[in-house]
C-alpha positions in Angstrom: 0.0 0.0 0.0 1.2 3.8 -0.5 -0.6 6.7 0.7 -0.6 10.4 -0.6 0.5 12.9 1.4 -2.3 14.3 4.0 -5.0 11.1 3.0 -6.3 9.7 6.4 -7.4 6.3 4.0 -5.2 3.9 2.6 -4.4 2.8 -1.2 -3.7 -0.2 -2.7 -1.0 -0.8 -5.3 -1.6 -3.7 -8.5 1.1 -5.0 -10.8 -1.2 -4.0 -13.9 -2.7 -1.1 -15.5 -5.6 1.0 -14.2 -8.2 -0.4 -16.8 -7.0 -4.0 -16.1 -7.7 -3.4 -12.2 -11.0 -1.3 -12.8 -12.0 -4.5 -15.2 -11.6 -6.4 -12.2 -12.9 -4.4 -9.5 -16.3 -3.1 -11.4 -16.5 -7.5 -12.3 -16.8 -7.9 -8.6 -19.1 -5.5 -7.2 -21.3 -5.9 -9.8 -21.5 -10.1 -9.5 -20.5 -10.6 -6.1 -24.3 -10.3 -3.8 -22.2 -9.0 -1.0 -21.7 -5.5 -2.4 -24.5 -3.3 -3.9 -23.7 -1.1 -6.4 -25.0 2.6 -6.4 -22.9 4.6 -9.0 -20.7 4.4 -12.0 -18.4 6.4 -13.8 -16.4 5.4 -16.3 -14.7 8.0 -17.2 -13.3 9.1 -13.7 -13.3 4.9 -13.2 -15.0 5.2 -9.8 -17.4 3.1 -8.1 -19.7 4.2 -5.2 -21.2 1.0 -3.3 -22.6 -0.4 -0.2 -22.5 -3.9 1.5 -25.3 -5.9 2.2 -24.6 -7.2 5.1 -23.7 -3.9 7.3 -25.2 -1.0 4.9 -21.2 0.4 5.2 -21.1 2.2 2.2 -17.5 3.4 0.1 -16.5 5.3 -2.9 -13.9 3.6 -4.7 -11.3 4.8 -7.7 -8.5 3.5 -9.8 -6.2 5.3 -11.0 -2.1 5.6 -11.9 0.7 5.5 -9.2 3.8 7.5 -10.0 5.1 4.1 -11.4 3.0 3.8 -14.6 0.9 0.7 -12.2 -2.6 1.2 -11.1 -3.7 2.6 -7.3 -6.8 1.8 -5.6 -8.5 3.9 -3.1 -11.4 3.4 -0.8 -13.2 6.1 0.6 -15.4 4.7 3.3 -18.4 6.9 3.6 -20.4 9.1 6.7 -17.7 7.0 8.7 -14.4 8.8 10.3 -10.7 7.6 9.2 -10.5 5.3 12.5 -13.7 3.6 12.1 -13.4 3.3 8.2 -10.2 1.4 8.0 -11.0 -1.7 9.6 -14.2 -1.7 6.5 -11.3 -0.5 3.9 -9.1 -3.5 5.3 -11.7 -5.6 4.7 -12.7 -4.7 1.1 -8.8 -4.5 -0.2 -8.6 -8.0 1.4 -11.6 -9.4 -0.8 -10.5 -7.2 -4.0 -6.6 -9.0 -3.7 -8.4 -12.2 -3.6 -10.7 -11.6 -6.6 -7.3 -9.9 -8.2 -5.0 -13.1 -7.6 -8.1 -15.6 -8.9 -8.7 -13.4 -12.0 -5.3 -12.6 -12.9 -3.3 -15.4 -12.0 -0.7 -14.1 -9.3 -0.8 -11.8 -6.3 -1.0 -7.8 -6.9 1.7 -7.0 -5.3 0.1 -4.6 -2.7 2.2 -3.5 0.6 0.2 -3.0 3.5 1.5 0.2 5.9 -0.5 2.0 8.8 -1.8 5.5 7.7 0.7 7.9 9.3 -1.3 10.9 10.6 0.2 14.3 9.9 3.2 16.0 11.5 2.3 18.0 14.6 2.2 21.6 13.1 3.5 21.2 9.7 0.8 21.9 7.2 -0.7 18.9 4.8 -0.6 19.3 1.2 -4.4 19.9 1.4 -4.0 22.0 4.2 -1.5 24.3 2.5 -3.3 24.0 -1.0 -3.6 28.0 -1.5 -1.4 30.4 -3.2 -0.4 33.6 -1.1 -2.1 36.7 -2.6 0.1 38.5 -0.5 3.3 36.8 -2.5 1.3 37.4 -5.7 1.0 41.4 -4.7 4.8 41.6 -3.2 6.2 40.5 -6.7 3.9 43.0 -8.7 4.9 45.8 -6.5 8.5 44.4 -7.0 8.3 44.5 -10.8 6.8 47.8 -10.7 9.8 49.0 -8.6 12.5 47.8 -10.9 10.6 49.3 -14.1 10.5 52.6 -12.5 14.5 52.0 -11.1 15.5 51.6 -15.0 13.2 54.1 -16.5 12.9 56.7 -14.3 16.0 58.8 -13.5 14.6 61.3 -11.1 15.7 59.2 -8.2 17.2 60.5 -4.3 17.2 58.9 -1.2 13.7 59.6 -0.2 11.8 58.2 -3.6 13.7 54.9 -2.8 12.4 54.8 0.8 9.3 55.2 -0.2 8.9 52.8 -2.7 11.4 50.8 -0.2 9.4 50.1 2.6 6.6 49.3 1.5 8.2 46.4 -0.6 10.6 45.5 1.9 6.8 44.6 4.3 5.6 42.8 1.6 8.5 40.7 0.4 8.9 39.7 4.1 5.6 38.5 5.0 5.4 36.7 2.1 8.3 35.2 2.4 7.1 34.2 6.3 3.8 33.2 5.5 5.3 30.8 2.7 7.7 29.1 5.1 8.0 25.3 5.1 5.7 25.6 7.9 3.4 28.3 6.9 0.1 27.7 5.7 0.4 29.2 2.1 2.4 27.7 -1.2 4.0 30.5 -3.2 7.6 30.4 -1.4 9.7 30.5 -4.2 8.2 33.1 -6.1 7.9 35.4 -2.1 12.2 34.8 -2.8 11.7 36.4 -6.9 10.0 39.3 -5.3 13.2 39.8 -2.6 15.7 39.5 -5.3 13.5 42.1 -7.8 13.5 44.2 -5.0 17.2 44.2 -4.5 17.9 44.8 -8.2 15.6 47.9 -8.0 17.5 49.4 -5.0 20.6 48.8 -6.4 19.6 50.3 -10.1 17.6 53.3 -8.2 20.3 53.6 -6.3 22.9 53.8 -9.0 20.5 56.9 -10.5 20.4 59.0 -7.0 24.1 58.9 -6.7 25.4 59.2 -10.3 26.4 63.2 -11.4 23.4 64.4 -13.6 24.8 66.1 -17.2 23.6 69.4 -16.0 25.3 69.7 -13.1 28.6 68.5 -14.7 28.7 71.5 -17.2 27.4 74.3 -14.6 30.2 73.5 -12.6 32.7 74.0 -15.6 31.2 77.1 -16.2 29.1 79.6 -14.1 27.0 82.1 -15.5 24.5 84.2 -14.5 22.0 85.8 -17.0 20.9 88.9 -15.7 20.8 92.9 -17.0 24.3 93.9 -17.9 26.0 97.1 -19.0 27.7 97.1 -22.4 31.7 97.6 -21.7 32.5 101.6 -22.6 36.4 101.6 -24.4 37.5 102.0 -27.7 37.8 98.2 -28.0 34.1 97.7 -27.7 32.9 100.7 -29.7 34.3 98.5 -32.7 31.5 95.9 -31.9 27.6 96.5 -31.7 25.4 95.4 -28.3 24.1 92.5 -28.6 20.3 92.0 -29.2 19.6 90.5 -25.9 19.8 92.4 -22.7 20.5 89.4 -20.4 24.3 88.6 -19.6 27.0 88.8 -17.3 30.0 90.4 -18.0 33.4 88.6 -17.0 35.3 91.5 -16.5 36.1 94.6 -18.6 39.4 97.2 -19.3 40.7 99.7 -21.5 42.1 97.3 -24.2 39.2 94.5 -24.2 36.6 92.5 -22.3 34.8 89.2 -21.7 31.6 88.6 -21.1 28.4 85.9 -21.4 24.9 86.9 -23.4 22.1 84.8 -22.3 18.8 84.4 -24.2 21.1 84.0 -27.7 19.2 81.8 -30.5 21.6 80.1 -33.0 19.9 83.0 -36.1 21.5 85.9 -33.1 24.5 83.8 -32.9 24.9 83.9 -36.6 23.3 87.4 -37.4 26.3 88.7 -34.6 29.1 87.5 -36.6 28.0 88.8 -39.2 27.7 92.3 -38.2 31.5 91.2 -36.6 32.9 91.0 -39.9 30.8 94.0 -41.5 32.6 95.8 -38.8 36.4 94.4 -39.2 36.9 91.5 -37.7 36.9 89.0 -40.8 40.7 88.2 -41.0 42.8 85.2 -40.4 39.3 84.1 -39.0 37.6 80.5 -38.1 34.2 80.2 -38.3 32.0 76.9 -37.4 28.3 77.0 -36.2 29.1 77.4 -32.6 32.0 79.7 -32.5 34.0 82.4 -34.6 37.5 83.2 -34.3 38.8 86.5 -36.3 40.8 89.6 -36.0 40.6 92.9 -37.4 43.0 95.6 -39.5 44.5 97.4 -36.2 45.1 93.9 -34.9 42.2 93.5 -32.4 41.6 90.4 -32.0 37.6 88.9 -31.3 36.2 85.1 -29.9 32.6 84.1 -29.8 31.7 80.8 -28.8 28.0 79.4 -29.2 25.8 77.1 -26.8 27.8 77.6 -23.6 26.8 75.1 -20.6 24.3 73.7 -24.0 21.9 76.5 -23.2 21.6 79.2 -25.5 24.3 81.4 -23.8 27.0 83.1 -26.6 30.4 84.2 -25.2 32.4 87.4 -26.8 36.0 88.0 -26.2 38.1 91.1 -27.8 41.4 92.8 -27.1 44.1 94.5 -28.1 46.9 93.1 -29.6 49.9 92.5 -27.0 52.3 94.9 -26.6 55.7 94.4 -28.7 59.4 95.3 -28.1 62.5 94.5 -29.7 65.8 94.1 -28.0 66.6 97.9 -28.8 63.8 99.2 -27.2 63.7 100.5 -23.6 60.4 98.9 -22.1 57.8 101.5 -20.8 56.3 101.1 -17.9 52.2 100.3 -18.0 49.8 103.6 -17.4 47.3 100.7 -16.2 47.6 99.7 -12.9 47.7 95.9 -12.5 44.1 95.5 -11.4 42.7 97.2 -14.4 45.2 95.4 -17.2 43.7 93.5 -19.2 44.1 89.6 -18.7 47.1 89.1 -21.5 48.9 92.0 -20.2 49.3 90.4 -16.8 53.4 89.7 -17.0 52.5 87.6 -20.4 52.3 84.9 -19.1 55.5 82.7 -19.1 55.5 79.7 -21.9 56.1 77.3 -18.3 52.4 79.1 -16.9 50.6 78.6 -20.4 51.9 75.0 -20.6 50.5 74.3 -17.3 47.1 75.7 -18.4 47.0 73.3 -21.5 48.2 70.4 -20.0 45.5 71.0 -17.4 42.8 71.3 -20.4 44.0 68.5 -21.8 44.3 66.4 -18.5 40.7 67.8 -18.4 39.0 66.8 -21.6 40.9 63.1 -22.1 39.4 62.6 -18.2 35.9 63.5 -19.5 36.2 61.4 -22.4 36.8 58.7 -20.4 33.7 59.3 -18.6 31.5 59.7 -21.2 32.3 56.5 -22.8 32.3 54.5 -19.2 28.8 55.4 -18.5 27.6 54.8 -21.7 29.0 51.7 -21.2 27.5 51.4 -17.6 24.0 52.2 -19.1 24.3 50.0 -22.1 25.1 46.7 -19.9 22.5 47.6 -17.3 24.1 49.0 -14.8 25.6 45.4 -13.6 26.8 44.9 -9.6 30.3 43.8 -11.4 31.1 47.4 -12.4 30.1 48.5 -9.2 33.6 49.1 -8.1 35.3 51.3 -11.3 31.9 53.2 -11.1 33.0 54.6 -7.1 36.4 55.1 -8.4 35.8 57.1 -11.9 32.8 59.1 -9.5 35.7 59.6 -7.2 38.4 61.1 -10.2 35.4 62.5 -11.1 35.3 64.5 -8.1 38.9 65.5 -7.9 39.3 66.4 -11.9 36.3 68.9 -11.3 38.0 70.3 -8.4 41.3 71.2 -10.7 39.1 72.4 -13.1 37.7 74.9 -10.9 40.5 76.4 -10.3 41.6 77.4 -13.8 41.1 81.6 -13.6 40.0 82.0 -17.3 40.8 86.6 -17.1 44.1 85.5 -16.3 44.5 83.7 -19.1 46.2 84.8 -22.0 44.2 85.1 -25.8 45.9 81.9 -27.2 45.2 80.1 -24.3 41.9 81.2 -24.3 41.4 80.3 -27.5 42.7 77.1 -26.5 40.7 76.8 -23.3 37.1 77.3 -25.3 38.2 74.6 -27.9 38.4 72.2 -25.6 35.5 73.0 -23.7 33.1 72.9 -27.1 34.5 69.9 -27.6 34.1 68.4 -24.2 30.0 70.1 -24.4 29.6 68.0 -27.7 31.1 64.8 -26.0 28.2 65.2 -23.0 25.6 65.3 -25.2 26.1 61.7 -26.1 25.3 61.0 -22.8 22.6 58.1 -22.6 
């Protein structure tokens, strides 16, 4: 005999297939007086019957055992398991004797007492429904993740709040699917805990990366507000601007720099044009975002377009530096050093200048770098295995920004300037292919 797991009533196992043994048993009931059949059904191949003698009625079935062989069970009925075994003894004795005399040899059955349930652990039966509440915890789990790789808006309190509550679902469900609890569902209560972990992780990964914007404000600050067009003979060879918001930089007698907010790309172009209508159209450069020229008596002008990628336009002009040749006494400057202009300031020495580039350049090939690892990050997404280069390139991160910082752009000299802006277009185009 074998028993399912949680049955209070025996089964019986035959060496032959179900329709063999229901053959056999439906042969008996039906001839033998002692039993009185009640119900048939084929297609399920159960038998509901009653005997004679005691009115002790069953309902019996066949059907497969794990082993491809055929099981018998006996159901007694409107009897309890205790007082309906002694009846199912009975009946499997008479069935094994019609078996062996029908069929030739025994069936093969192995009695065993009916083992009653383990104190406290659940039956199969008893623990036959699914936990809604693991159902809900892995929805809310999904829905956490989608929003952890779609969303990018994340800080430290939108995780909480979408934390918590998944942290009280994933652990009741995982509780109340135990191997003693009284729901099924366990494995997928575990799903929802690791979803959940993915989604802090990835969410995570959002709130603490650098967001593009605040990368370029902190390479260059400007702030758009009414501004005073520079009075010198410089500027008078240049017209205002059309827009009235801007900062300027800083201003003297032989140039000035300064930032004009509010600039659309037609103002950017219709300004350089005006530039060149008013001298500045030799040994120029021109590209869509910046124009590089200087005029007869040697002033010399830089515009740069799309500063921070807003629409922010940038105008440089000055003088020409100051010559002498080795015959000539040098005079001393009528300016006094706070009011020289930036390339006036001691010329800067070749040793200073080369400083300032290699800094640009150390600048630029770091941001580079950056680009293309988190592009890489985003593409791969965002595994747990580049966890560890991601701290240290957000920790060079840190310390390149700091250095850039530092550069003091009135200090530096035109060429350098030139130089400096270059770069920085450059390094502006290489953060828009941000993902």
């Amino acid at each position: 005999m074998t028993m399912s797991d949680g049955s209070s009533y025996p089964q019986q196992t035959f060496n032959a297939t179900p329709q063999q043994v229901y053959a056999i048993l439906k042969s008996m009931l039906s001839q033998d007086a002692a039993y009185r059949v009640e119900s048939i059904d084929d297609a399920r191949m159960s038998i509901v019957f009653a005997v004679q003698q005691s009115g002790e009625q069953g309902d019996v079935t066949v059907f497969f055992a794990p082993d491809g062989r055929a099981n018998v069970q006996l159901i007694p009925r409107d009897a309890d398991p205790v007082r309906g075994q002694p009846f199912a003894a009975r009946f499997y004795d008479a069935l094994n004797a019609t078996f062996m005399s029908r069929s030739g040899g025994p069936s093969d059955m192995q009695q065993q007492p009916t083992m009653p349930a383990a104190q406290g652990a659940p039956s199969r039966q008893q623990k036959s429904r699914f936990s809604v509440l693991t159902v809900f915890a892995l929805i809310f789990a999904l829905v956490f993740l989608v929003l952890a790789v779609t969303v990018r808006a994340w800080n430290v309190t939108a995780i909480l709040v979408m934390l918590v509550p998944s942290f009280l679902l994933d652990g009741f469900s995982v509780y109340n699917t135990r191997r003693n609890g009284g729901k099924r569902g366990g494995l997928f209560a575990w799903i929802a805990v690791g979803v959940t972990v993915v989604a802090v992780i990835v969410s995570s990964i959002w709130a603490f990366r650098p967001k593009q914007e605040d990368t370029v404000a902190a390479e260059q600050k400007v702030s758009c507000g009414e501004y005073f067009w520079p009075e010198s003979d410089v500027s008078a060879m240049l017209n205002k601007p059309q827009s009235q918001s801007g900062e300027v930089v800083w201003e003297n007698s032989n140039g000035f720099f300064m930032y004009v907010c509010d600039t659309s790309q037609a103002q950017f172009d219709a300004y350089v044009k005006d530039a060149r209508e008013q001298g500045f159209k030799e040994d120029y450069k021109k590209g869509t975002d910046f124009y590089y020229a200087t005029a007869p008596n040697g002033n010399t002008l830089s515009m740069n377009y799309k500063i921070n990628g807003k629409n922010i336009m940038s105008i440089r002009t000055e003088e020409p530096a100051a010559t002498s040749t080795s015959t000539e006494t040098p005079k001393a400057s009528s300016t006094s050093p706070a009011t020289q202009k930036p390339n006036s300031e001691s010329a800067q020495s070749g040793s200073s200048s080369t400083d300032i580039r290699k800094a640009i350049d150390d600048y630029e090939s770091f941001m580079n770098k950056y680009v293309d690892f988190m592009n890489k990050y985003q593409r791969d997404g965002s595994p747990t295995s580049m966890l560890k280069d991601y701290t240290e390139m957000m920790q060079e991160y840190s310390t390149m920004s700091e250095k850039w910082s530092t550069l003091d752009t009135s200090t530096m000299s035109q060429d350098d300037m030139n130089y400096y802006t270059a770069a920085l277009n450059r390094i502006n185009a290489k953060l828009e292919t941000l993902q």
